[in-house]
Backbone as XML, in Angstrom:
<?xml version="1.0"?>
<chain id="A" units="angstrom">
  <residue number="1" name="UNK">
    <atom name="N" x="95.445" y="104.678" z="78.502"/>
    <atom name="CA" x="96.112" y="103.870" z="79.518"/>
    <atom name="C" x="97.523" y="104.420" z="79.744"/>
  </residue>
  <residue number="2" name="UNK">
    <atom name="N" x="97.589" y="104.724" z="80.737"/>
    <atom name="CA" x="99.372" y="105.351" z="81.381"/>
    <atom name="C" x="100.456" y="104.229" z="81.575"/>
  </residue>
  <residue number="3" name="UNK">
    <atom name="N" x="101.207" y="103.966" z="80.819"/>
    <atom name="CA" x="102.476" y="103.200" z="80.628"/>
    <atom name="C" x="103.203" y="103.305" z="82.397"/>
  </residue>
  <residue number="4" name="UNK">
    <atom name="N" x="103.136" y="102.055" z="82.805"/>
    <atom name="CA" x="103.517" y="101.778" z="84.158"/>
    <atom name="C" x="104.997" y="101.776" z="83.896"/>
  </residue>
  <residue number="5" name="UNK">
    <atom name="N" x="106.033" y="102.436" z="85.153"/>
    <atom name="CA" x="107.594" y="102.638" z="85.295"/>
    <atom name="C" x="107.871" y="101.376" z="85.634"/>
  </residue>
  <residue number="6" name="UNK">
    <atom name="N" x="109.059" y="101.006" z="84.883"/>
    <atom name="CA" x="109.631" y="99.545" z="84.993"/>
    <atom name="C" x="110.466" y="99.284" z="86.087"/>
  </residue>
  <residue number="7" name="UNK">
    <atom name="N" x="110.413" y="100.219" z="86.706"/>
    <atom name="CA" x="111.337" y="99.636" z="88.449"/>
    <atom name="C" x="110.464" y="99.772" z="89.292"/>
  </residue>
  <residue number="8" name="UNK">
    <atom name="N" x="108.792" y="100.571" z="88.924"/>
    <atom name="CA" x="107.566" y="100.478" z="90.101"/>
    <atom name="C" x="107.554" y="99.246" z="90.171"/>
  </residue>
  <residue number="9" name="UNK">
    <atom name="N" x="107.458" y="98.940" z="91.814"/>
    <atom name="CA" x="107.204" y="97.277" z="92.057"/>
    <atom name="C" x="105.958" y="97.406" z="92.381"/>
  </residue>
  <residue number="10" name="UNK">
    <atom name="N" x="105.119" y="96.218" z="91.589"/>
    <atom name="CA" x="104.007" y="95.722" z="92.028"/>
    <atom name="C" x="103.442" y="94.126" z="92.802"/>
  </residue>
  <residue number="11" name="UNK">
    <atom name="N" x="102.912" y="93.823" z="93.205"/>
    <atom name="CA" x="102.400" y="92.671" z="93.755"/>
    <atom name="C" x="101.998" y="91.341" z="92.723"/>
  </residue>
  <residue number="12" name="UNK">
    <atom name="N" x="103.139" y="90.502" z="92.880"/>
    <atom name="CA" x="102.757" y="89.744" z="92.461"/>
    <atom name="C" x="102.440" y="88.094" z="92.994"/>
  </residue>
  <residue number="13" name="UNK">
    <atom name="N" x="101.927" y="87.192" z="92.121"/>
    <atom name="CA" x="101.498" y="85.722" z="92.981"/>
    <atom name="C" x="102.082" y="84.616" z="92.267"/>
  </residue>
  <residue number="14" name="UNK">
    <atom name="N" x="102.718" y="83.695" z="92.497"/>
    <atom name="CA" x="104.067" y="83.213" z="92.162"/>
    <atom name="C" x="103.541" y="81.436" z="92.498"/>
  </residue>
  <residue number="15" name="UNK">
    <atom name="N" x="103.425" y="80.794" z="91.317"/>
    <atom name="CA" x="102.811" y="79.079" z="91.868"/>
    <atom name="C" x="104.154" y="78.396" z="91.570"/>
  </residue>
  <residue number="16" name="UNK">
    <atom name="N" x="104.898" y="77.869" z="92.360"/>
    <atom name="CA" x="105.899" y="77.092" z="92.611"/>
    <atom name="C" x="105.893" y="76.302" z="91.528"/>
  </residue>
  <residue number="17" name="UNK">
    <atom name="N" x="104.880" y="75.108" z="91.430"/>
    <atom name="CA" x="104.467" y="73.937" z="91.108"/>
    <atom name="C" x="104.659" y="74.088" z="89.439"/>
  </residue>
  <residue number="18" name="UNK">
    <atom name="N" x="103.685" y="75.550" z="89.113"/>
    <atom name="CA" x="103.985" y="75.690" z="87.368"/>
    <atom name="C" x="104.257" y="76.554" z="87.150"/>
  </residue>
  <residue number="19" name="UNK">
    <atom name="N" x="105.084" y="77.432" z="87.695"/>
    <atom name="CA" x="106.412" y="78.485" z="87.350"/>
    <atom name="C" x="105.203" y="79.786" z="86.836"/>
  </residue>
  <residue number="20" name="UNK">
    <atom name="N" x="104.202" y="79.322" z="87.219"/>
    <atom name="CA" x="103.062" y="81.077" z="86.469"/>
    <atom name="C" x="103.229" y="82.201" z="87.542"/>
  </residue>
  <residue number="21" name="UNK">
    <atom name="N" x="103.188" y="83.282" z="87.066"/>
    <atom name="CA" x="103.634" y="84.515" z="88.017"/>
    <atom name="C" x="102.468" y="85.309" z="87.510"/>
  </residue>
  <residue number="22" name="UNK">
    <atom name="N" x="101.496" y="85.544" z="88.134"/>
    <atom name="CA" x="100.344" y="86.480" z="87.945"/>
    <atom name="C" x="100.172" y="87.719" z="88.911"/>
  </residue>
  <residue number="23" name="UNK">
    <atom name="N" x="99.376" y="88.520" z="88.055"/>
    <atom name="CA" x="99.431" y="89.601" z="89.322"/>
    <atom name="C" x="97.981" y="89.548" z="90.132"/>
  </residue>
  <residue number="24" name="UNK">
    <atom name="N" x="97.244" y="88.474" z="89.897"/>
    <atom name="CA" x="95.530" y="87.922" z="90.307"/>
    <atom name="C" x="95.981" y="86.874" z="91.467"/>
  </residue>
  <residue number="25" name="UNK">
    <atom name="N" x="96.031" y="87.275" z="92.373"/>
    <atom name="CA" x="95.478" y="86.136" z="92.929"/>
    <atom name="C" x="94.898" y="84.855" z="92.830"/>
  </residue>
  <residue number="26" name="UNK">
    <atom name="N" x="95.092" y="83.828" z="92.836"/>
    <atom name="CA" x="94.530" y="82.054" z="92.230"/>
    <atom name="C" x="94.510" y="81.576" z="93.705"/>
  </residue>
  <residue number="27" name="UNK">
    <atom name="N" x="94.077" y="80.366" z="93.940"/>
    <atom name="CA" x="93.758" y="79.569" z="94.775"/>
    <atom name="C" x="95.155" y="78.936" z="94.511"/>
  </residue>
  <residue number="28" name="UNK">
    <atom name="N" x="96.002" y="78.602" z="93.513"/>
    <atom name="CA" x="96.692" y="77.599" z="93.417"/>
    <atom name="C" x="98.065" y="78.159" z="94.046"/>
  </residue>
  <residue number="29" name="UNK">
    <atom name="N" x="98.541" y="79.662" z="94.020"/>
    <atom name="CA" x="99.681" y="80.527" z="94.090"/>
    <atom name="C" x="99.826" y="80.254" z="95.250"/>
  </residue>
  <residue number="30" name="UNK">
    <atom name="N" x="101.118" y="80.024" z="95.399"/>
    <atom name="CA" x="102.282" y="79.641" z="96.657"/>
    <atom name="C" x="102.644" y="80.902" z="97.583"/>
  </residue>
  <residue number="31" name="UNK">
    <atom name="N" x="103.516" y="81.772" z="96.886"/>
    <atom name="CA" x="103.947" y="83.140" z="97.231"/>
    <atom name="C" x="103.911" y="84.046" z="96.784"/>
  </residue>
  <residue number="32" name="UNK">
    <atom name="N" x="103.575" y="85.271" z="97.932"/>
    <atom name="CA" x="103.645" y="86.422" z="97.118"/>
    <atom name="C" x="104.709" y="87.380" z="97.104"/>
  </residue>
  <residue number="33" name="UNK">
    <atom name="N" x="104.973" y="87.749" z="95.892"/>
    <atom name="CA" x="106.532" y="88.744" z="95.820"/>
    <atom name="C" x="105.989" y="90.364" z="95.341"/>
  </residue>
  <residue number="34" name="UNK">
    <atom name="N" x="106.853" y="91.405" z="95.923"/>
    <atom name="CA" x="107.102" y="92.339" z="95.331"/>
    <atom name="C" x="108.107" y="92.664" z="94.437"/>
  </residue>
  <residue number="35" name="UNK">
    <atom name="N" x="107.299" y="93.054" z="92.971"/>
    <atom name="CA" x="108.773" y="93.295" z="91.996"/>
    <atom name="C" x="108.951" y="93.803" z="91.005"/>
  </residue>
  <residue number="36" name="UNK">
    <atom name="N" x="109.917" y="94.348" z="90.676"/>
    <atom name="CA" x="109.589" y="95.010" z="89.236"/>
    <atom name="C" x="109.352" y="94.407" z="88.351"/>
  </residue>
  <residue number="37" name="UNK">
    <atom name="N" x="109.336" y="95.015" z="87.177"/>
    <atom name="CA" x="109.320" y="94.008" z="85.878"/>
    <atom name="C" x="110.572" y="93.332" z="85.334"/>
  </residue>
  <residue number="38" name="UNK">
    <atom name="N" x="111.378" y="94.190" z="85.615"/>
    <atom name="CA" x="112.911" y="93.301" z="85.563"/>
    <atom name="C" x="113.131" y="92.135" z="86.330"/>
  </residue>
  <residue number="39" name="UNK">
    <atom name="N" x="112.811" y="92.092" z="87.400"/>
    <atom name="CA" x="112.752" y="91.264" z="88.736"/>
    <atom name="C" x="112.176" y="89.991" z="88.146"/>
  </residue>
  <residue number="40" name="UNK">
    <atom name="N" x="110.716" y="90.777" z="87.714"/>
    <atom name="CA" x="109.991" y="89.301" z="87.313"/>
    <atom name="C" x="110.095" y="88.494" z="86.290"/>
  </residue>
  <residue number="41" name="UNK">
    <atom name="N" x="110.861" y="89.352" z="85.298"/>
    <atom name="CA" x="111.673" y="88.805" z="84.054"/>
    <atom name="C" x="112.846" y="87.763" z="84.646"/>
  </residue>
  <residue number="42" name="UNK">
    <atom name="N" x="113.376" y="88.412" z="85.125"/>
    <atom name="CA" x="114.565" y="87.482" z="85.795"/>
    <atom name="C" x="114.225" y="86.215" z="86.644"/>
  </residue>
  <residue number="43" name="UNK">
    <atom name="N" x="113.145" y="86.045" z="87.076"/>
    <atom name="CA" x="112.199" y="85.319" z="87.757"/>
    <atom name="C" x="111.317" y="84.307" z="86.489"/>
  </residue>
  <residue number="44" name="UNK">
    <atom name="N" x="111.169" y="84.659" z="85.580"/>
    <atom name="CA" x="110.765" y="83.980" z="84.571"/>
    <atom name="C" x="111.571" y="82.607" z="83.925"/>
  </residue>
  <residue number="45" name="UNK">
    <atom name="N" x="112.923" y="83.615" z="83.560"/>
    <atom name="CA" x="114.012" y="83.012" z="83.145"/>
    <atom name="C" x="114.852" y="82.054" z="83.862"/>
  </residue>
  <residue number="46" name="UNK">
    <atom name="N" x="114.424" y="81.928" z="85.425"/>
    <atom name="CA" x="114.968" y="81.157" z="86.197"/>
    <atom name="C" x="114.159" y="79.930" z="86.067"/>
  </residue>
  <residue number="47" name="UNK">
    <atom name="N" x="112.565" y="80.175" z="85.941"/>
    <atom name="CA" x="111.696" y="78.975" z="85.734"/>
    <atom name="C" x="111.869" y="78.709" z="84.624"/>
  </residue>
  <residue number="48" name="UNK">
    <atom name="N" x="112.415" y="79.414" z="83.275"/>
    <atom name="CA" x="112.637" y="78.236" z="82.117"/>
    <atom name="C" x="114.094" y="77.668" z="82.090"/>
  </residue>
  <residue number="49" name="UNK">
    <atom name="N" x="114.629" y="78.264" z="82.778"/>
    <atom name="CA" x="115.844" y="77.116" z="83.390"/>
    <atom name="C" x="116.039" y="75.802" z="83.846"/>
  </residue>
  <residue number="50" name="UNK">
    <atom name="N" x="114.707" y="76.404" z="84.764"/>
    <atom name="CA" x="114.298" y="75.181" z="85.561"/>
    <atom name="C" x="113.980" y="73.984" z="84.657"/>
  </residue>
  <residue number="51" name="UNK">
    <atom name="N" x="112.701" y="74.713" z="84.081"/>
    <atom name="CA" x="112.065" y="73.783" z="82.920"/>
    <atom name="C" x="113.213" y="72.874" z="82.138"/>
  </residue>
  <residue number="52" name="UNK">
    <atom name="N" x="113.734" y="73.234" z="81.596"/>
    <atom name="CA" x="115.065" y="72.879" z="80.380"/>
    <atom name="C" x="116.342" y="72.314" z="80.758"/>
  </residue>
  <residue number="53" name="UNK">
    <atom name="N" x="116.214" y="72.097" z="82.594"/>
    <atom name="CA" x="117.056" y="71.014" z="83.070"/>
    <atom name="C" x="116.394" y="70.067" z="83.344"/>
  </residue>
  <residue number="54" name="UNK">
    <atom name="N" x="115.015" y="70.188" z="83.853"/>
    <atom name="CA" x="113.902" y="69.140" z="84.156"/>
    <atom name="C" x="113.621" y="68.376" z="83.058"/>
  </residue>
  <residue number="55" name="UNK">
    <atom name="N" x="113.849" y="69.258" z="81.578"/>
    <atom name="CA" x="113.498" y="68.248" z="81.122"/>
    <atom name="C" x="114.522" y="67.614" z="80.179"/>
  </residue>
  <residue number="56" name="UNK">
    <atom name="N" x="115.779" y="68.039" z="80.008"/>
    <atom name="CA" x="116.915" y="67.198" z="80.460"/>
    <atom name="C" x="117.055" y="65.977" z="80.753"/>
  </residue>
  <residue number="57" name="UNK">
    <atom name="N" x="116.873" y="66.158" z="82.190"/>
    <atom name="CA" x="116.755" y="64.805" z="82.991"/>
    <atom name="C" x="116.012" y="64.191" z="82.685"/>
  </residue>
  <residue number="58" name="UNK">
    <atom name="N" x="114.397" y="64.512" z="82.307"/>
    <atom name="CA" x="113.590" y="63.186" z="81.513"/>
    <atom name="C" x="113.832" y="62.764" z="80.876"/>
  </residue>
  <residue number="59" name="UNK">
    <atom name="N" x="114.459" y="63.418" z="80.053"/>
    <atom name="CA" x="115.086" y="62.310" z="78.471"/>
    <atom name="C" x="116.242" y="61.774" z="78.837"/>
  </residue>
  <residue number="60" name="UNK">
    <atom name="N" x="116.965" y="61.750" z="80.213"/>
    <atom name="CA" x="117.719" y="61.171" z="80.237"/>
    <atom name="C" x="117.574" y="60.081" z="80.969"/>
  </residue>
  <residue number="61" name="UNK">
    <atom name="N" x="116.706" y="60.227" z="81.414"/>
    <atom name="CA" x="115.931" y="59.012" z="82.471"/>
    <atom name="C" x="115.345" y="58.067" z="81.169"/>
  </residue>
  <residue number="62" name="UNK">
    <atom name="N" x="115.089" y="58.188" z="80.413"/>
    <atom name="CA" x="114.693" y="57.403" z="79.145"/>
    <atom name="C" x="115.872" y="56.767" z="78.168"/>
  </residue>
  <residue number="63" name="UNK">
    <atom name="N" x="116.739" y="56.646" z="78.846"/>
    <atom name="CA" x="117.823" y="56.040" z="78.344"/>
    <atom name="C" x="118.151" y="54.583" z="78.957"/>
  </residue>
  <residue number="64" name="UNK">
    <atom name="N" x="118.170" y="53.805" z="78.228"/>
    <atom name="CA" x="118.002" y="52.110" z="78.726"/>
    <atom name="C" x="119.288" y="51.622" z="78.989"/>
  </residue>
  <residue number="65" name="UNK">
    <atom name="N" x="120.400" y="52.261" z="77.882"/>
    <atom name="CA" x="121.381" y="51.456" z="78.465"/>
    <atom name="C" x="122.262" y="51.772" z="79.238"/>
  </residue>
  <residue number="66" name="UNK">
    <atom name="N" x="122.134" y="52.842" z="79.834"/>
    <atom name="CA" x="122.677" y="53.800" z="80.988"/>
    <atom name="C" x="122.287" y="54.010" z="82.063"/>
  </residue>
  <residue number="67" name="UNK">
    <atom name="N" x="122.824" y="52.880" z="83.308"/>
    <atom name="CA" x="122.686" y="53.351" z="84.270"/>
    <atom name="C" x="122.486" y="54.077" z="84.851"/>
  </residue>
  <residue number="68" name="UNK">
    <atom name="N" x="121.370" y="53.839" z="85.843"/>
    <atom name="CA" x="120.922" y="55.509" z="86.700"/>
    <atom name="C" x="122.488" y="55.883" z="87.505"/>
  </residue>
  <residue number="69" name="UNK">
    <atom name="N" x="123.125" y="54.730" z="88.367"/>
    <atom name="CA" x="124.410" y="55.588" z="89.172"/>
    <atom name="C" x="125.263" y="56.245" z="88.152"/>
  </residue>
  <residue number="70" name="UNK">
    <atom name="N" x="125.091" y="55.798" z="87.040"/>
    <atom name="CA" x="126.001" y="56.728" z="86.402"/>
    <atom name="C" x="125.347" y="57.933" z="85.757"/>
  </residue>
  <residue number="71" name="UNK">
    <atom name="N" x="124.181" y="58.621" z="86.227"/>
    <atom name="CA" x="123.610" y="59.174" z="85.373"/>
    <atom name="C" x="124.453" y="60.700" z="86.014"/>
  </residue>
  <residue number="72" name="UNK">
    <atom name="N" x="124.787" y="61.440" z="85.038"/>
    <atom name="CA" x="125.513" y="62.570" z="85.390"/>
    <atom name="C" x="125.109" y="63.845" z="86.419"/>
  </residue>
  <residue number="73" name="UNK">
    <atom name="N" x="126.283" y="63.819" z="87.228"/>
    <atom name="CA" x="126.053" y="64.536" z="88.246"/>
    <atom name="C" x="125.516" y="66.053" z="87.706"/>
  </residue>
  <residue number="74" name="UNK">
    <atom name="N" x="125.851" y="66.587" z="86.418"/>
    <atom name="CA" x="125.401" y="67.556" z="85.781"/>
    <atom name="C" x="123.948" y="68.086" z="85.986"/>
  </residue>
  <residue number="75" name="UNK">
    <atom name="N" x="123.631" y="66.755" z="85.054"/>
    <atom name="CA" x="122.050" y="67.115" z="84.822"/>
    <atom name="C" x="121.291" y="67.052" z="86.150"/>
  </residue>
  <residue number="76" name="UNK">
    <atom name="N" x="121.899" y="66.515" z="87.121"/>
    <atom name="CA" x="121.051" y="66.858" z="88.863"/>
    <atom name="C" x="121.182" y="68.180" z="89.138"/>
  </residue>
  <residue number="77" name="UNK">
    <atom name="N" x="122.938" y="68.221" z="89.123"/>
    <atom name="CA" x="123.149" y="69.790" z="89.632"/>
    <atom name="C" x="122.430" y="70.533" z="89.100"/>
  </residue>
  <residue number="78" name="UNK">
    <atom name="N" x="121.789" y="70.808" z="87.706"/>
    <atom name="CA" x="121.390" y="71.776" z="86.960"/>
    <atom name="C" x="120.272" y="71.786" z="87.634"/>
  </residue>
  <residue number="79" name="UNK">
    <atom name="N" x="119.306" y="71.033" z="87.548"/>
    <atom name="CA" x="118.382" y="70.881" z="88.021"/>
    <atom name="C" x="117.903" y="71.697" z="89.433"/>
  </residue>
  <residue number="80" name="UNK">
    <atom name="N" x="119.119" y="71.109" z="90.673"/>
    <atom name="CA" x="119.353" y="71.520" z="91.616"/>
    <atom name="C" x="119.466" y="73.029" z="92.026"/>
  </residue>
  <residue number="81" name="UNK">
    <atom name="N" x="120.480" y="73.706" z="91.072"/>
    <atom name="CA" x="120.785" y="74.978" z="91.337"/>
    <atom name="C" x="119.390" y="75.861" z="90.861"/>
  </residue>
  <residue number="82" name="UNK">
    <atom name="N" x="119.125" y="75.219" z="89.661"/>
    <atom name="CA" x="118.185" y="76.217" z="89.086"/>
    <atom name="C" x="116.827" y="76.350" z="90.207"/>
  </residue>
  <residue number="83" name="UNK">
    <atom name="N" x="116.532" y="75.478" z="90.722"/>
    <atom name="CA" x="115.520" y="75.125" z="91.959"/>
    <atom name="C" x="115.671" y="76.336" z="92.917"/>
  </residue>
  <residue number="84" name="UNK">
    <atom name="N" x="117.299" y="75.897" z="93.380"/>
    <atom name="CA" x="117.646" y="76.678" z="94.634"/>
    <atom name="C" x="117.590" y="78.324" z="94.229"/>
  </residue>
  <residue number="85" name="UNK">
    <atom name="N" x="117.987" y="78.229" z="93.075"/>
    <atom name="CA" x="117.937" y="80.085" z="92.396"/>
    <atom name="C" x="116.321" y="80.650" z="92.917"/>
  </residue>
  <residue number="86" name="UNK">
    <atom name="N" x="115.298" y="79.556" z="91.711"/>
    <atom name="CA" x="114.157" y="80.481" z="92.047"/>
    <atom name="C" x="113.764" y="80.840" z="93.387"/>
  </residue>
  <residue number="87" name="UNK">
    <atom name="N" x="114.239" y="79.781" z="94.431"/>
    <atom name="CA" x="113.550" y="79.703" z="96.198"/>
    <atom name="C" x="114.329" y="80.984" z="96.464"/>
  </residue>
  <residue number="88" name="UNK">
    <atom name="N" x="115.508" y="80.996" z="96.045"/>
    <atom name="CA" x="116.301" y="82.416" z="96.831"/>
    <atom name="C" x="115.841" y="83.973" z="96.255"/>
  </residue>
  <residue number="89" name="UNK">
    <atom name="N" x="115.209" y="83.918" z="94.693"/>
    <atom name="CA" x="114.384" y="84.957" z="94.464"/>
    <atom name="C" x="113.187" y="85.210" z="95.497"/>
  </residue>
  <residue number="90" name="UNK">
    <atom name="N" x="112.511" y="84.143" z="95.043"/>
    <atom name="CA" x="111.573" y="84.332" z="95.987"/>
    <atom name="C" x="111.486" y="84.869" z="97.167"/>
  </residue>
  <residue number="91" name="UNK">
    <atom name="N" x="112.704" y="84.279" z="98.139"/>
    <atom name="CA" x="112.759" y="84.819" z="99.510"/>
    <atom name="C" x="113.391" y="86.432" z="99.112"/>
  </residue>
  <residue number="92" name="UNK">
    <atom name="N" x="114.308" y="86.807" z="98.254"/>
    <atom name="CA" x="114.652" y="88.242" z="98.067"/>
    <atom name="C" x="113.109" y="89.276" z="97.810"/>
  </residue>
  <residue number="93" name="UNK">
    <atom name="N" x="112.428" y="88.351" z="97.002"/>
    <atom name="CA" x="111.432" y="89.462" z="96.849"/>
    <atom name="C" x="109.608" y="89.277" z="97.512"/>
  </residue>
  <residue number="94" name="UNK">
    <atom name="N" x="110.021" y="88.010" z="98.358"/>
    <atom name="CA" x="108.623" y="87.614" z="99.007"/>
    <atom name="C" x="108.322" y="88.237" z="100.192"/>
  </residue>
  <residue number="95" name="UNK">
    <atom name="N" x="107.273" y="88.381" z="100.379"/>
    <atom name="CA" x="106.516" y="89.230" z="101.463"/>
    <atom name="C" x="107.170" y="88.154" z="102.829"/>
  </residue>
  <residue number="96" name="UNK">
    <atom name="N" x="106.779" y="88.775" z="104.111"/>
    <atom name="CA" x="107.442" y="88.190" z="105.166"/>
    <atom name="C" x="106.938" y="86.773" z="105.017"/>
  </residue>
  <residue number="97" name="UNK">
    <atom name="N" x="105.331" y="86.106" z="104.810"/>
    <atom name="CA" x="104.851" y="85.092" z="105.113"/>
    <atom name="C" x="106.053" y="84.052" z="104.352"/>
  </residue>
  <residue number="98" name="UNK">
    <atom name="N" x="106.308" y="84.314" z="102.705"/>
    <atom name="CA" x="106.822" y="83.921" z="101.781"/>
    <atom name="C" x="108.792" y="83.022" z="102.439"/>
  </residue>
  <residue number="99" name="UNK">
    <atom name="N" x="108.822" y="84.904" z="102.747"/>
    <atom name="CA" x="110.216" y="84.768" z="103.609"/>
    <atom name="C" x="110.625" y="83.696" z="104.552"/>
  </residue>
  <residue number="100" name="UNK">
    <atom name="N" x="109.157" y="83.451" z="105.602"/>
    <atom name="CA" x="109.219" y="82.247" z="106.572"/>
    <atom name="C" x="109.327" y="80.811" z="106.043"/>
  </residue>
  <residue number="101" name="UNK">
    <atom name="N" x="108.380" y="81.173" z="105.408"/>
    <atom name="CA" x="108.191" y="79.907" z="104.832"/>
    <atom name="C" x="109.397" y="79.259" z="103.861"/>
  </residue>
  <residue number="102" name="UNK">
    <atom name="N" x="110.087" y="79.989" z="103.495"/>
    <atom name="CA" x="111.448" y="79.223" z="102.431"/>
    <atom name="C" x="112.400" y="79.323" z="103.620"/>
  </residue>
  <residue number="103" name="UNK">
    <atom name="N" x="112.489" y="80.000" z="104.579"/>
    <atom name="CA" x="113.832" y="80.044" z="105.584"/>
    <atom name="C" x="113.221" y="78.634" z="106.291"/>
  </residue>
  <residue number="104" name="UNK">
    <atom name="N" x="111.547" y="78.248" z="106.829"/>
    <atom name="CA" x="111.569" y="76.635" z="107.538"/>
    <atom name="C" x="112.121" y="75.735" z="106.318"/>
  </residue>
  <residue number="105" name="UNK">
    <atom name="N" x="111.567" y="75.922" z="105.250"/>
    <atom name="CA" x="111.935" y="74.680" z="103.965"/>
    <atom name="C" x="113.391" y="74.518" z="103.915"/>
  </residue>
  <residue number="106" name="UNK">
    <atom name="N" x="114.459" y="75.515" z="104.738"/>
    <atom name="CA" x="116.064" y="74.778" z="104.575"/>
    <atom name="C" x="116.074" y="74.749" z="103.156"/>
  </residue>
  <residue number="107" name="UNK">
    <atom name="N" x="115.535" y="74.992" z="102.304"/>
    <atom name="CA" x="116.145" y="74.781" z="100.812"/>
    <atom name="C" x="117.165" y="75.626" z="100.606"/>
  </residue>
  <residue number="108" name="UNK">
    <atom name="N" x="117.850" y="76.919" z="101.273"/>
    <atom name="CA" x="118.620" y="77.786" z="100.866"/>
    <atom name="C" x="119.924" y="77.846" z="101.220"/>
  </residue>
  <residue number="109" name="UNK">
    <atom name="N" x="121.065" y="77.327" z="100.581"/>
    <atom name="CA" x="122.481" y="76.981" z="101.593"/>
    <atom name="C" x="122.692" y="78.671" z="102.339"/>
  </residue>
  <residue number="110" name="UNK">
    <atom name="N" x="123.179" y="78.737" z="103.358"/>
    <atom name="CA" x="123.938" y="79.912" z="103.907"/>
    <atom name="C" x="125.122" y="80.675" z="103.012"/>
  </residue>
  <residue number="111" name="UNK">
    <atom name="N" x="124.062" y="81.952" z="102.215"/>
    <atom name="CA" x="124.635" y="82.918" z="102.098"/>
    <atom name="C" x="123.751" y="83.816" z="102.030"/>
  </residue>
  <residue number="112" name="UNK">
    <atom name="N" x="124.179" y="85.299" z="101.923"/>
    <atom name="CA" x="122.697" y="86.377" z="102.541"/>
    <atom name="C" x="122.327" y="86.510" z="100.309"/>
  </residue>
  <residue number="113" name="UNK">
    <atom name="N" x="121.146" y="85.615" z="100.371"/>
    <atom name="CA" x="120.405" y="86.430" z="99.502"/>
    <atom name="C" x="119.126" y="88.040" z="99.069"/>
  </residue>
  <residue number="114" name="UNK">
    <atom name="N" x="119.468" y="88.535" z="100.248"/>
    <atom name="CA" x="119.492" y="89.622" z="99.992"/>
    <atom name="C" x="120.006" y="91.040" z="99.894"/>
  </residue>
  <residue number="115" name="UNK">
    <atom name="N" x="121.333" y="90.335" z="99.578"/>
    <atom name="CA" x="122.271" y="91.449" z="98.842"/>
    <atom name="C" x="121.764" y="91.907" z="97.401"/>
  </residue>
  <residue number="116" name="UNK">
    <atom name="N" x="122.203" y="93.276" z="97.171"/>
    <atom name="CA" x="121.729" y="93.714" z="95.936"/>
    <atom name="C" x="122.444" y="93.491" z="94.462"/>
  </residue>
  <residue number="117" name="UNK">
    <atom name="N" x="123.571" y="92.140" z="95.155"/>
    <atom name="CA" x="124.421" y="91.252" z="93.813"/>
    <atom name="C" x="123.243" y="90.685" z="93.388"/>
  </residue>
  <residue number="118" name="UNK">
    <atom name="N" x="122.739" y="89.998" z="94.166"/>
    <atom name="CA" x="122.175" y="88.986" z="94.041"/>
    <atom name="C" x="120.911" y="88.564" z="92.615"/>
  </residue>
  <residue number="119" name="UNK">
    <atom name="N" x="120.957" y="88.122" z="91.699"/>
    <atom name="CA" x="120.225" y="87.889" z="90.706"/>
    <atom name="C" x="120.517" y="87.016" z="90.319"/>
  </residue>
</chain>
């Protein structure tokens, strides 16, 4: 077996819903991205971000004697950004359909995520 180059981008399929990034095709996969393996590493790490503010907020939602208005603007934001991160990968490395589809969803504030800062 020939050891694949770690900046060859390959095709991958990306399910929103449970952060799995396969390179198979599923019925369940949202978008598809082109990317390296770095890319998709970095893409990984954004969904256990995600994960680990999400679940954050559950245990903090399980708190009785603490008001929800006071529940910290933190643990939303975290939540929030980490969201908005993966949608803006996505659109950096999603095929055009991918691209449309997160530019109608408005999830992305105005700035160009596809600059090559951008990670």
């Amino acid at each position: 077996m020939q050891d694949r180059n770690p900046e060859e981008k390959s095709m991958y399929f990306v399910d929103i819903k449970t952060g799995e990034i396969t390179m198979e095709p599923t019925p369940e996969h949202t978008f598809t991205v082109i990317a390296n393996e770095d890319e998709i590493q970095d893409l990984r790490d954004l969904f256990e971000q995600n994960y680990d503010a999400d679940k954050r907020g559950y245990l903090r939602a399980h708190v009785p004697w603490q008001e929800y208005h006071t529940f910290s603007a933190n643990e939303n934001a975290d939540y929030d950004t980490s969201i908005e991160l993966i949608y803006a990968m996505l659109y950096k490395l999603g095929d055009g359909e991918a691209r449309k589809h997160i530019k109608n969803m408005g999830i992305l504030k105005e700035q160009n995520y596809d600059n090559e800062n951008f990670k």
